[in-house]
Residue, then its C-alpha position, 0 to 999 in steps of 0.5 A: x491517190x486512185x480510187x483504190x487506193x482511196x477506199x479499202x472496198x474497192x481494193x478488196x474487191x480487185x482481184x489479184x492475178x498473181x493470187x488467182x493464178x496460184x489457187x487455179x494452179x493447185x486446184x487443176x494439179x490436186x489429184x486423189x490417190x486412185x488417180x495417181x495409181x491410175x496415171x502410174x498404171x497407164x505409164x507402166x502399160x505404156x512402158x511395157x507394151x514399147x519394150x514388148x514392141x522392140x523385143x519382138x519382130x519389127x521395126x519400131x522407130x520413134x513415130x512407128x511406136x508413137x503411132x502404135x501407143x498412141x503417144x508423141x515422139x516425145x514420150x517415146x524418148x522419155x519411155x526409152x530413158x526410163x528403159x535405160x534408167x532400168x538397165x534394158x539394154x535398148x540400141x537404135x540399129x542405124x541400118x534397120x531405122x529401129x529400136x532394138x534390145x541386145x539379143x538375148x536379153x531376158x527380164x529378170x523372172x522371165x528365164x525360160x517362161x517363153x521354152x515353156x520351162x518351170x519357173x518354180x525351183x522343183x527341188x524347192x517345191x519338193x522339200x515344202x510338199x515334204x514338210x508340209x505332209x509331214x506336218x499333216x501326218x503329225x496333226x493327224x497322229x495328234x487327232x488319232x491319240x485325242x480321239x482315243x483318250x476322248x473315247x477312253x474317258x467317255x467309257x470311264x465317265 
């Protein structure tokens, strides 16, 4: 029989690893929410500034915009999977060595914004100033009539 074994007081004061390396585990990976928003925002600015990178004039590969983002080749791949997840429709052009996005491709909202086109409905925007001012004029009639009996019951009263 060992020492430790023999007395529960050394026993106990022997760490185990197994142990030790699950409570180091968790206390590295706890993260609040305003760092969870945080990471997700980054990985978001990321995601967008490569496929702002490949819609636009240039020759992006893996390294050239691993180098621009400052991440690793890497995570260049996983961004262009999850841009695929979103269904942009990204090709490598093997002639030009880069990333390309199928001409004329737009993201969804985005019509016209760059022909310096409305994006909101004028037919839909009219018909709200329309109800919104007649709504305005019934309050005001409303005002009008309230204001009226008021005077009326002060000059009675």
């Amino acid at each position: 029989m060992s020492d430790s074994e023999a007395d529960p007081f050394v026993a106990a004061a022997i760490p185990t690893f197994q142990g030790m390396a699950k409570k180091r585990k968790a206390e590295v990976f706890r993260r609040t929410d305003a760092e969870r928003r945080v990471r997700q925002g980054e990985r978001l600015s990321r995601l967008l500034r490569v496929l702002h990178c490949i819609m636009g004039p240039g020759r992006w590969d893996a390294d050239a915009l691993a180098s621009e983002i400052e991440v690793s080749p890497r995570t260049i791949h996983r961004i262009m999977q999850t841009l695929s997840m979103a269904n942009v429709p990204w090709y490598f052009c093997k002639e030009e060595g880069c990333y390309r996005v199928r001409p004329g491709f737009r993201l969804p909202g985005s019509d016209g914004a760059e022909s310096g086109a409305p994006i909101i409905d004028r037919k839909a925007l009219k018909h709200t100033v329309d109800t919104l001012l007649a709504e305005l004029n019934r309050a005001v009639g409303l005002l009008s009539h309230l204001s009226e009996e008021l005077t009326r019951s002060s000059k009675q009263g």
